[in-house]
ROVEXKE-878664 format. One record per residue (C-alpha): x, y, z; residue in one letter. Coordinates in steps of 0.001 Angstrom, whole numbers, plus 524288, in hexadecimal, padded with zeros to 5 digits. Layout:
<sites>
<site c1="X" c2="Y" c3="Z" r="A"/>
...
</sites>
This chain:
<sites>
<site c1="80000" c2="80000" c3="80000" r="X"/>
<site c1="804A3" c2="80CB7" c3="7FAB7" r="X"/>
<site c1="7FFE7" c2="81B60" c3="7FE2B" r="X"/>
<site c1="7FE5D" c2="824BA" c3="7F11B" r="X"/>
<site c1="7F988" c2="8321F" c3="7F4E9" r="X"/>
<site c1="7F207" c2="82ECA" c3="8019B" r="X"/>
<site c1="7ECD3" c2="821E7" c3="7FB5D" r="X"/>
<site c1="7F1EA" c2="813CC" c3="7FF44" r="X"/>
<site c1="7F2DD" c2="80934" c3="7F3BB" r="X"/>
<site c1="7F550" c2="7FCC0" c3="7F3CC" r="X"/>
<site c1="8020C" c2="7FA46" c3="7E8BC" r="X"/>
<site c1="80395" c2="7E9AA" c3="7E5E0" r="X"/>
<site c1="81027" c2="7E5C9" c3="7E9C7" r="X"/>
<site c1="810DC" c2="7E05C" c3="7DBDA" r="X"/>
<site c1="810AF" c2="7EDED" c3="7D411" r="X"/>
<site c1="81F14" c2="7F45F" c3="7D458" r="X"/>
<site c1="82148" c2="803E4" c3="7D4CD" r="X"/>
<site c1="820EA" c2="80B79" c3="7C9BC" r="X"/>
<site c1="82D6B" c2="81256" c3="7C6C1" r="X"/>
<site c1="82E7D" c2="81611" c3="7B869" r="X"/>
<site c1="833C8" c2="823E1" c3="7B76B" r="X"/>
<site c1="82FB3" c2="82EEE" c3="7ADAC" r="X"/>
<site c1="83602" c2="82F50" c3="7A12F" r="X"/>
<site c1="8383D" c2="83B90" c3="79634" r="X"/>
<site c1="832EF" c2="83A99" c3="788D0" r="X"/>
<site c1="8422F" c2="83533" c3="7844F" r="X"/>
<site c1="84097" c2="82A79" c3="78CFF" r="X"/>
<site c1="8339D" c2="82629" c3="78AE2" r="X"/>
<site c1="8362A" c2="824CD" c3="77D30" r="X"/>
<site c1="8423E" c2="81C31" c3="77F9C" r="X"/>
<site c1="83A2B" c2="8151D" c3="7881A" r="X"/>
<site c1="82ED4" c2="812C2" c3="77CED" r="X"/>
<site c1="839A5" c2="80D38" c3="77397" r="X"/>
<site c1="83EB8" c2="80455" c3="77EDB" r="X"/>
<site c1="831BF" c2="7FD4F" c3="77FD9" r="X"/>
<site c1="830E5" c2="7FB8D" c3="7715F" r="X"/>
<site c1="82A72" c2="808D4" c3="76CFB" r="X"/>
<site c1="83049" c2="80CD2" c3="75EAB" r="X"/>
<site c1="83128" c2="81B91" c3="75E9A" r="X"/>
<site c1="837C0" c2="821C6" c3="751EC" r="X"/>
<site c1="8347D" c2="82FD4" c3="7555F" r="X"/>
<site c1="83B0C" c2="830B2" c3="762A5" r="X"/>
<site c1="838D7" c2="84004" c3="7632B" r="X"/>
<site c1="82A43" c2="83EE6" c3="75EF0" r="X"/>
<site c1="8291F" c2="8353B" c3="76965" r="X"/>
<site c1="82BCB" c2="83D8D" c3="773C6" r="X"/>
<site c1="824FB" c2="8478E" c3="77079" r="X"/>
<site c1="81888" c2="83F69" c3="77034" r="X"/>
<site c1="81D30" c2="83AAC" c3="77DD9" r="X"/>
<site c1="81DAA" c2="846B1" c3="7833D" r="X"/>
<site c1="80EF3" c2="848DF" c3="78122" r="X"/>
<site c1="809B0" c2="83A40" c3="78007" r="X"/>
<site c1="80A75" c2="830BC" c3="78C1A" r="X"/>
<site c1="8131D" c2="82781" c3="78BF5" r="X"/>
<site c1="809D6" c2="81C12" c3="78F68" r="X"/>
<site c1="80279" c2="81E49" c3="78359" r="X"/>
<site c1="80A10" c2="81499" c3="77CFA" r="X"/>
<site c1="802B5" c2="80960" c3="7850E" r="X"/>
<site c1="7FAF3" c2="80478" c3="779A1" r="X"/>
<site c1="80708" c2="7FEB6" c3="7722E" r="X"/>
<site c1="80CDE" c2="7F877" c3="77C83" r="X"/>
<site c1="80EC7" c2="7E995" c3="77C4C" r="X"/>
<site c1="80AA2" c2="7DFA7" c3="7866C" r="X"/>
<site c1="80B89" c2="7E083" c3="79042" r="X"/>
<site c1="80876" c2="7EDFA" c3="79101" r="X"/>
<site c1="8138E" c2="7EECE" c3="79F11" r="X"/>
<site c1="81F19" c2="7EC4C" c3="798A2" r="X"/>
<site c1="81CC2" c2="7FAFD" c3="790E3" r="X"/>
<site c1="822B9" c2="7F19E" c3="783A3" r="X"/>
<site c1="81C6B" c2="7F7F8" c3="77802" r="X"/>
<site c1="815FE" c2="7EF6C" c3="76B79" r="X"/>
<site c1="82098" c2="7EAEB" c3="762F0" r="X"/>
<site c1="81FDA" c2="7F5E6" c3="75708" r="X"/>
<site c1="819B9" c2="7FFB0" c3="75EB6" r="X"/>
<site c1="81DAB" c2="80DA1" c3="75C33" r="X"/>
<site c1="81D54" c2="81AEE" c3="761A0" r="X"/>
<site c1="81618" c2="820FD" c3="7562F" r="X"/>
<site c1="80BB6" c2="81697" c3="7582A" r="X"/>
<site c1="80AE7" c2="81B10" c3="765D7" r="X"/>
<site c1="807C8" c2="8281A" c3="761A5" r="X"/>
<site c1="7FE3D" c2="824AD" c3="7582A" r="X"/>
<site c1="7F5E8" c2="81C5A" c3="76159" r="X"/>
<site c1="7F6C5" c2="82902" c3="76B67" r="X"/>
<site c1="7F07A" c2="8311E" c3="75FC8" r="X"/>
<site c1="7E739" c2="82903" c3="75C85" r="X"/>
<site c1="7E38F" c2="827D5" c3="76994" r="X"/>
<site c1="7E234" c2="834C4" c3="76BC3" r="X"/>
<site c1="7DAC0" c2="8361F" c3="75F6B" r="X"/>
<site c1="7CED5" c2="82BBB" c3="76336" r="X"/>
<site c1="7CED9" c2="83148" c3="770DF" r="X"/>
<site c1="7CA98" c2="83F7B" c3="76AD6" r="X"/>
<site c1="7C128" c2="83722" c3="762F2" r="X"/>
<site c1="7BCCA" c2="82F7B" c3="76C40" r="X"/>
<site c1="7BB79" c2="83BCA" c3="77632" r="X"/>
<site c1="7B39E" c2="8449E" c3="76D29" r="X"/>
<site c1="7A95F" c2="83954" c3="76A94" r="X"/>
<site c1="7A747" c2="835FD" c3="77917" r="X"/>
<site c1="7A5F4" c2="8456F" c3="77A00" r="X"/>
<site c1="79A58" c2="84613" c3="7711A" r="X"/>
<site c1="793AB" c2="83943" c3="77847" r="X"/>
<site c1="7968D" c2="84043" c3="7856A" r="X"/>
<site c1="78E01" c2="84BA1" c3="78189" r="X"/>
<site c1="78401" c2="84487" c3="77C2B" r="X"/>
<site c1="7828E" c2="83C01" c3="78829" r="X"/>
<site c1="781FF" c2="8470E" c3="78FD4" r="X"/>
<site c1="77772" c2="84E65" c3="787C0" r="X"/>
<site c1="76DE8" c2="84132" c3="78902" r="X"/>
<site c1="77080" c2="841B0" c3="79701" r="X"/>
<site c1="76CA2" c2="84E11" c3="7989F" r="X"/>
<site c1="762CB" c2="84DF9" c3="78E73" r="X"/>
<site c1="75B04" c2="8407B" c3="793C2" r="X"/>
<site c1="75C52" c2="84435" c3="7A2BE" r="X"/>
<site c1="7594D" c2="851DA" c3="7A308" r="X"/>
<site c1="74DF1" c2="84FA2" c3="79D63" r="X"/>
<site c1="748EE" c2="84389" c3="7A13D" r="X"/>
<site c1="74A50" c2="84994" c3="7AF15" r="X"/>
<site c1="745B6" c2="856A2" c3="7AA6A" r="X"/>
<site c1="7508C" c2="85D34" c3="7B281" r="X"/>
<site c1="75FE4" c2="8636A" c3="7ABBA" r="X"/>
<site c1="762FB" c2="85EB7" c3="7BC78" r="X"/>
<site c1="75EAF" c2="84FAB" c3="7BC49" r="X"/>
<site c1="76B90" c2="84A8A" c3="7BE41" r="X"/>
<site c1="76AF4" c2="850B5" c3="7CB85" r="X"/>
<site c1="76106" c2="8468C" c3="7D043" r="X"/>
<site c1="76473" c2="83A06" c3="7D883" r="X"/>
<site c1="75AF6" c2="8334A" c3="7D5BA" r="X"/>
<site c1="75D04" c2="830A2" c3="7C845" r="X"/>
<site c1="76ABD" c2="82B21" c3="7C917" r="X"/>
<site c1="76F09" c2="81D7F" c3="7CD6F" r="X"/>
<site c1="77AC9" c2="8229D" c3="7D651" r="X"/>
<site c1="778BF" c2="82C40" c3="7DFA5" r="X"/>
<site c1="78798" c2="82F25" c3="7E2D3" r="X"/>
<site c1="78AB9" c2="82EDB" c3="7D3D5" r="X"/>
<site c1="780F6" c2="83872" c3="7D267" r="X"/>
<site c1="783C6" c2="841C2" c3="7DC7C" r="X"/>
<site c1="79274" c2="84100" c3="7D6DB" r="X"/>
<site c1="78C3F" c2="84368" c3="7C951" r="X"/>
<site c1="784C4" c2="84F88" c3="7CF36" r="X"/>
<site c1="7919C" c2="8549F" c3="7D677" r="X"/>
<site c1="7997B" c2="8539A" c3="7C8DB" r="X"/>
<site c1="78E85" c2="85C29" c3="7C0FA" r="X"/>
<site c1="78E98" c2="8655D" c3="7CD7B" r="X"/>
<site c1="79DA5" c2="86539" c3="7CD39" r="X"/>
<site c1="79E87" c2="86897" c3="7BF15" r="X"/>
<site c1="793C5" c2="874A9" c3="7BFFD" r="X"/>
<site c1="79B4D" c2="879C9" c3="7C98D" r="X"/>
<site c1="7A7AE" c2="877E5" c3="7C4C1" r="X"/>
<site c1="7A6A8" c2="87D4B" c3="7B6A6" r="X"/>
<site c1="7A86D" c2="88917" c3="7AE79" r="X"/>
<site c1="7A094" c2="883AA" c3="7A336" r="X"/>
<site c1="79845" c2="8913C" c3="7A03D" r="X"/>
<site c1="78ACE" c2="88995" c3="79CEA" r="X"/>
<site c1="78CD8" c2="88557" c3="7AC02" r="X"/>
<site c1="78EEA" c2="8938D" c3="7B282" r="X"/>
<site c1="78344" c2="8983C" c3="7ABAB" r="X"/>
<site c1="77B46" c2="88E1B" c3="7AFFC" r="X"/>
<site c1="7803B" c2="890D8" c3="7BDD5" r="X"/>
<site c1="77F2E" c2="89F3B" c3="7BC30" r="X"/>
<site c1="771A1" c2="89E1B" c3="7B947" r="X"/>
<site c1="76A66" c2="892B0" c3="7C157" r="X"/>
<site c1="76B45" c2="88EE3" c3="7CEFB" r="X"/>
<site c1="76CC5" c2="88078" c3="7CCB5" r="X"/>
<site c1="77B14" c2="87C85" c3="7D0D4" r="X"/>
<site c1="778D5" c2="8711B" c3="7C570" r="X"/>
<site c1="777E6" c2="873E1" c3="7B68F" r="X"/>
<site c1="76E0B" c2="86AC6" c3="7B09F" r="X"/>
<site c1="77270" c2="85EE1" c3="7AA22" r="X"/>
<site c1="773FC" c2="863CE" c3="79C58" r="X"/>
<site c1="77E01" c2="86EC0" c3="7A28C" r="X"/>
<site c1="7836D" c2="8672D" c3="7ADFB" r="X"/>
<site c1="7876C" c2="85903" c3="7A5D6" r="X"/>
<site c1="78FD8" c2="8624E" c3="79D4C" r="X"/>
<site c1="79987" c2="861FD" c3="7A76B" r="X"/>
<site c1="79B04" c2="85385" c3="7AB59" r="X"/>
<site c1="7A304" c2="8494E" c3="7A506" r="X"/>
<site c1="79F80" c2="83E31" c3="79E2C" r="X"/>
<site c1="7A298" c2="833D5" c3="7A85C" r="X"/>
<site c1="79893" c2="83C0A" c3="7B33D" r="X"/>
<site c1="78D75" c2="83CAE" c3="7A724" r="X"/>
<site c1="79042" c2="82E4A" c3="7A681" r="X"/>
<site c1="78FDF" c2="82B2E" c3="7B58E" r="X"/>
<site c1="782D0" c2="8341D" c3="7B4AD" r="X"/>
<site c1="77C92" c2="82D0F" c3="7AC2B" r="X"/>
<site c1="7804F" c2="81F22" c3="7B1AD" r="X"/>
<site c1="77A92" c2="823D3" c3="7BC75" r="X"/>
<site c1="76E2C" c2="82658" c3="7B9AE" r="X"/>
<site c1="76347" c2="81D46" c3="7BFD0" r="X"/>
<site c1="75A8A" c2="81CAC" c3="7B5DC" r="X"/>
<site c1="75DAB" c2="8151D" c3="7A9A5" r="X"/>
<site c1="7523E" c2="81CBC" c3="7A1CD" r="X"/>
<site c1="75B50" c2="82992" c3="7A593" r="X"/>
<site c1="76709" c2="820C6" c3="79DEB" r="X"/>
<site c1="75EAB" c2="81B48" c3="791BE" r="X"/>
<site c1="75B7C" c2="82938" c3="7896C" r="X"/>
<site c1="76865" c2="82B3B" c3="78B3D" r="X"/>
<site c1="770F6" c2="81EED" c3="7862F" r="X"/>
<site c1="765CB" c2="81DAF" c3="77A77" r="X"/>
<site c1="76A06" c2="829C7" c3="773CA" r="X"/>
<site c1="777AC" c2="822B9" c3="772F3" r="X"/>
<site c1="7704F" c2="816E6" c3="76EE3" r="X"/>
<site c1="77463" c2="80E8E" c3="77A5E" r="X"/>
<site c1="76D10" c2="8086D" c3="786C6" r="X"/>
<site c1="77126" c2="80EA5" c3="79245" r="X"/>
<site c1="779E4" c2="80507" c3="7974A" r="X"/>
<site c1="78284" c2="804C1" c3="78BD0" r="X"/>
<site c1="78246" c2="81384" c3="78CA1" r="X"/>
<site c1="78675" c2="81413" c3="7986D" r="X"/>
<site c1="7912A" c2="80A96" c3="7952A" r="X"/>
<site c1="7960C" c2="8131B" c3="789CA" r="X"/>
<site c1="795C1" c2="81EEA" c3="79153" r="X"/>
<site c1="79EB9" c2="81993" c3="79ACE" r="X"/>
<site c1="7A6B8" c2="8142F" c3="792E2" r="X"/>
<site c1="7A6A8" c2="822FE" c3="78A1D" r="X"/>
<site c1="7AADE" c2="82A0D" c3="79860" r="X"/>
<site c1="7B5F6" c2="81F57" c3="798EA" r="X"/>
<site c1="7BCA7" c2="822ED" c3="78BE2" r="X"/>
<site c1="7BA6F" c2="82FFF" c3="78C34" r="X"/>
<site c1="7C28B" c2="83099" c3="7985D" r="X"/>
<site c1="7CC3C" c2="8299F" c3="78F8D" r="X"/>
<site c1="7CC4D" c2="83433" c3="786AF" r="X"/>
<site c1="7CC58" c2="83E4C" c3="78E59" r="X"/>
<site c1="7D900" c2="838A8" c3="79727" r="X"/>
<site c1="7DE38" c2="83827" c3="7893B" r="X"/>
<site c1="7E191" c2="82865" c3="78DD7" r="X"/>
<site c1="7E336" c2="81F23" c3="781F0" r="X"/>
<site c1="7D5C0" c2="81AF4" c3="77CA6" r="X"/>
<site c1="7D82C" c2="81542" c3="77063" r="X"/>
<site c1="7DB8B" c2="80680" c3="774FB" r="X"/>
<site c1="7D4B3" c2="8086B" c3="78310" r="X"/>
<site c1="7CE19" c2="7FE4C" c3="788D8" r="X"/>
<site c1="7C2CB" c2="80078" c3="78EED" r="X"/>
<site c1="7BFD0" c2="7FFB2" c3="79CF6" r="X"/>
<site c1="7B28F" c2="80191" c3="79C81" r="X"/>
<site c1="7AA47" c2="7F79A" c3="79355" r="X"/>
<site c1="79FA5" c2="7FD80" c3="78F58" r="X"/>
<site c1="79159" c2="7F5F7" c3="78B06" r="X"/>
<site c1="79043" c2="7F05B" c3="77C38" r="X"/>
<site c1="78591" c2="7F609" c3="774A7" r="X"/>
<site c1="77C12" c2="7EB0C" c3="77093" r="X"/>
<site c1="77376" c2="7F339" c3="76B57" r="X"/>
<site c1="77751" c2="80077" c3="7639C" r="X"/>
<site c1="76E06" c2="80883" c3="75F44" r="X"/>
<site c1="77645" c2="80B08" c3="754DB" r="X"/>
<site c1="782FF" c2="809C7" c3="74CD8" r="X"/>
<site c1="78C84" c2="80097" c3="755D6" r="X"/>
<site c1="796D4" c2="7F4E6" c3="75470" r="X"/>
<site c1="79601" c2="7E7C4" c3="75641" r="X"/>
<site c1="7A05A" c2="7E45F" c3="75FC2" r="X"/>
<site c1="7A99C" c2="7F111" c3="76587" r="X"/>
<site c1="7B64B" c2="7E90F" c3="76B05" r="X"/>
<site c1="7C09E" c2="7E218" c3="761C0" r="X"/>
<site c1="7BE27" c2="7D4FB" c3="76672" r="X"/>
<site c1="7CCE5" c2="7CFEA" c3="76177" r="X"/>
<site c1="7D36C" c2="7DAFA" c3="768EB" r="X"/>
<site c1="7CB84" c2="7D6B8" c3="7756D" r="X"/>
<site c1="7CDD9" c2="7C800" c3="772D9" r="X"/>
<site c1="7DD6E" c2="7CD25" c3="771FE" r="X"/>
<site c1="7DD65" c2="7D3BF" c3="77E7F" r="X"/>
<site c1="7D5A6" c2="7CAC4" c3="78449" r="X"/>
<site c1="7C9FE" c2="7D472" c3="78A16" r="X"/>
<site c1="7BD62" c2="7D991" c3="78535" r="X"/>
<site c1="7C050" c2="7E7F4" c3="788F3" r="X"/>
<site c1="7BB54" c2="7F211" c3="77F23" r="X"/>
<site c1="7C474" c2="7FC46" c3="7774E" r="X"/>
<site c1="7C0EC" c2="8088C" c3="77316" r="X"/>
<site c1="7B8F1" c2="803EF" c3="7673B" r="X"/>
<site c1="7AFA4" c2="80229" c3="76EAA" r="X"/>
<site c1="7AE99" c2="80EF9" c3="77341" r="X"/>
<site c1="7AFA2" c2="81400" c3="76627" r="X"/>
<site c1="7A268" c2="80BEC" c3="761B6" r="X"/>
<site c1="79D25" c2="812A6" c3="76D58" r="X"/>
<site c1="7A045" c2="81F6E" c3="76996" r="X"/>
<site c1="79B81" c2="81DEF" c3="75D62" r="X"/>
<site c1="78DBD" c2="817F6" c3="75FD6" r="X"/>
<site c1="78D9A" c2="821C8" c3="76A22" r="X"/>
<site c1="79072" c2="82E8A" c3="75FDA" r="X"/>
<site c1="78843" c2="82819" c3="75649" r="X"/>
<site c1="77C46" c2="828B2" c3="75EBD" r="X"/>
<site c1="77FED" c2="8388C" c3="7623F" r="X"/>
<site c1="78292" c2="83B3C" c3="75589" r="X"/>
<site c1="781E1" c2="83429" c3="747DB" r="X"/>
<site c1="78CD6" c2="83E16" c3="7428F" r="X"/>
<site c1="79796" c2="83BC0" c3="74BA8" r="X"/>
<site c1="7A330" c2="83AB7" c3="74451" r="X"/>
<site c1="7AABF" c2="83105" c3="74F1C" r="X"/>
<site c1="7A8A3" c2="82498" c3="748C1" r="X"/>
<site c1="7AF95" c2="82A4E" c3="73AC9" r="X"/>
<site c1="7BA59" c2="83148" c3="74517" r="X"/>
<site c1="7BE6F" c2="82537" c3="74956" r="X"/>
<site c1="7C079" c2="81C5E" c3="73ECF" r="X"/>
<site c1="7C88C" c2="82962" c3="73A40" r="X"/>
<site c1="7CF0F" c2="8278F" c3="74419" r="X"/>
<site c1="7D163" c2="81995" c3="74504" r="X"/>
<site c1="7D545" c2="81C37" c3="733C9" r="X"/>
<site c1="7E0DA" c2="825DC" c3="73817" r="X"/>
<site c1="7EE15" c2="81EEC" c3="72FFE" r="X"/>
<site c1="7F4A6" c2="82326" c3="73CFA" r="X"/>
<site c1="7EDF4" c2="81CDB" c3="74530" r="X"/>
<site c1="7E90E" c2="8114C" c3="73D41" r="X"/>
<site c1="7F4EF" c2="80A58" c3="73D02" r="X"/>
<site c1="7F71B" c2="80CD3" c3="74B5A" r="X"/>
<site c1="7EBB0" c2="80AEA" c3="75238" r="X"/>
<site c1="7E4B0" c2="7FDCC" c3="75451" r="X"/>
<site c1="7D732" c2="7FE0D" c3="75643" r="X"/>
<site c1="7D3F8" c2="7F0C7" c3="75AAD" r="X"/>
<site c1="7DB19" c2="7F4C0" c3="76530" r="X"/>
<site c1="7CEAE" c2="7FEE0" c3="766C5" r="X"/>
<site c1="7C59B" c2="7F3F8" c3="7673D" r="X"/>
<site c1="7C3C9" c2="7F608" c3="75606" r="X"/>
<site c1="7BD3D" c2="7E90D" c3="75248" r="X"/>
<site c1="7BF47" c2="7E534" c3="7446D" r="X"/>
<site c1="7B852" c2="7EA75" c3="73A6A" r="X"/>
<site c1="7B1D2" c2="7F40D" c3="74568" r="X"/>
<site c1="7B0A7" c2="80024" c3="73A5C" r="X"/>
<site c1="7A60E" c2="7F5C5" c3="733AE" r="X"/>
<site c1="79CB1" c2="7F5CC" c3="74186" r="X"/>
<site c1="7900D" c2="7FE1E" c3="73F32" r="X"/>
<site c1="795A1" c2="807DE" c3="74965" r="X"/>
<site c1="7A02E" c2="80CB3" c3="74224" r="X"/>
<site c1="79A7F" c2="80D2C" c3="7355A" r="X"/>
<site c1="798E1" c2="81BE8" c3="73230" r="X"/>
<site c1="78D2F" c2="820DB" c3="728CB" r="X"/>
<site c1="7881F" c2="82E2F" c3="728B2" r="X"/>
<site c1="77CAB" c2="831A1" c3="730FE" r="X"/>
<site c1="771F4" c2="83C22" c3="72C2F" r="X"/>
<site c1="76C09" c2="83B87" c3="738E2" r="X"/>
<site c1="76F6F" c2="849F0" c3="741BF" r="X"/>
<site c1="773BA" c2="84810" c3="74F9F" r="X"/>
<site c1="76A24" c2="8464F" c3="758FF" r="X"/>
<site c1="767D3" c2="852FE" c3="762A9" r="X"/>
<site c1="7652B" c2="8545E" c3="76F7A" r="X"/>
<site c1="75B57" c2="85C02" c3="77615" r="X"/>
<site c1="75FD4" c2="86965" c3="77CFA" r="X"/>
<site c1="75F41" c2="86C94" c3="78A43" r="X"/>
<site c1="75E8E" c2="879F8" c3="78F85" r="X"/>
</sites>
């Protein structure tokens, strides 16, 4: 037993002390090439160091992963390629969970306020499953109010007496994950249903995806390598989609290979994209990312069945693009 900072922890005798000392950008390239890194441009290499981790050459490491040995043929500019490309899909990836964010929050707000004919329902107890979850809920939004400069706030404040902003001002301030824990929390599943059906989905499954949505888009906005992530969370199969979808969304050899059935991040991709389709026909993310996937740079460098990419996945209804005539759907304003 160990004390860190006031706390006492209990170390194994069988871990050993970590003593590995800081190195400059020279020495971590000579370090690369020790463990079997081929780096032709040694000055380009550091100055990609001395702005890109270190560790983000994890993916091209062999097995085991502990001995830090790198793939035999792996390179430095491959390295750099996989860090654009990640950084490419997460800005991708980020904008689309942006535009389902909103639109989640606009049904919630939409359905609620007026099924309980009050912009101030999610103030009330009695209509959430969790009373401590709630009152934490409540503290955030009151938290927030108080906290911000956001001008369509102060006027609000400046003009009522209520210390809370109705929902359609107030949720404009919360993240995603608390809009998620709110609506998991609600006690009613006829509060849940009006909801998840403009997405086409049941409201388990919605809830599901939503979770799983809040999960990556903490990813992306950590900036941690999503393109080969595995994903903690497994969220439900759609059996039946009220609309374009795939039949399978893992690559079933590249599961069989690594022995699990975790899912990649196609399978967040085919949720995006049902997702988008049902908030608007003319998204343009579906096109963005087979561009993406097309780039010659990154074509020859990135794998996507490590992505979960089943064979012959651009043939599954889902990803089949035709032009829609039909305008996006709008909601109804609030005041």
């Amino acid at each position: 037993m160990r004390t860190f900072g006031g706390f006492s922890v209990f170390i194994p005798m069988s871990k050993i002390e970590y003593n590995k000392t800081p190195k400059t950008l020279e020495e971590q390239v000579t370090l690369l090439e020790r463990r079997g890194l081929t780096i032709i441009d040694k000055d380009k290499a550091i100055k990609i160091l001395a702005n890109i981790s270190y560790n983000r050459r994890y993916p091209l490491l062999a097995e085991p992963k502990e001995d830090e040995i790198f793939k035999q043929g792996s390179t430095f500019e491959t390295i750099f390629r996989i860090y654009q490309f990640d950084a490419d899909l997460r800005v991708l990836v980020f904008y689309a969970i942006e535009q389902i964010e909103i639109a989640v929050r606009s049904q919630i707000i939409y359905h609620l306020s007026l099924k309980y004919k009050s912009g101030f329902w999610f103030e009330d107890s009695t209509i959430f499953k969790n009373y401590p979850q709630h009152i934490a809920f409540v503290s955030n939004v009151c938290k927030s109010i108080h906290e911000t400069k956001q001008e369509f706030i102060t006027k609000y404040k400046n003009k009522y007496n209520n210390f809370l902003s109705p929902a359609w001002k107030s949720f404009e301030l919360i993240t995603f994950n608390s809009l998620n824990t709110l609506f998991k929390n609600l006690k009613d599943k006829n509060d849940q249903i009006p909801v998840s059906k403009h997405f086409g989905l049941t409201h388990e499954v919605f809830i599901s995806w939503i979770e799983t949505l809040v999960y990556i888009r903490n990813i992306c906005a950590h900036h941690s390598r999503l393109w080969n992530v595995i994903l903690t969370i497994s969220p439900t199969w759609l059996k039946s989609p009220k609309g374009k979808w795939v039949s399978k969304w893992e690559n079933e050899s590249e599961s069989a290979t690594k022995g699990d059935k975790k899912l990649k991040m196609y399978s967040v991709l085919c949720m995006l994209t049902y997702l988008l389709d049902h908030i608007n026909p003319h998204h343009k993310f579906r096109q963005k990312l087979k561009s993406l996937l097309k780039e010659p740079k990154y074509k020859t460098t990135i794998d996507i069945a490590h992505m979960g990419f089943p064979e012959n996945w651009e043939e599954e209804p889902l990803w089949v693009y035709r032009e829609v005539s039909t305008p996006p759907r709008k909601l109804a304003q609030l005041e």
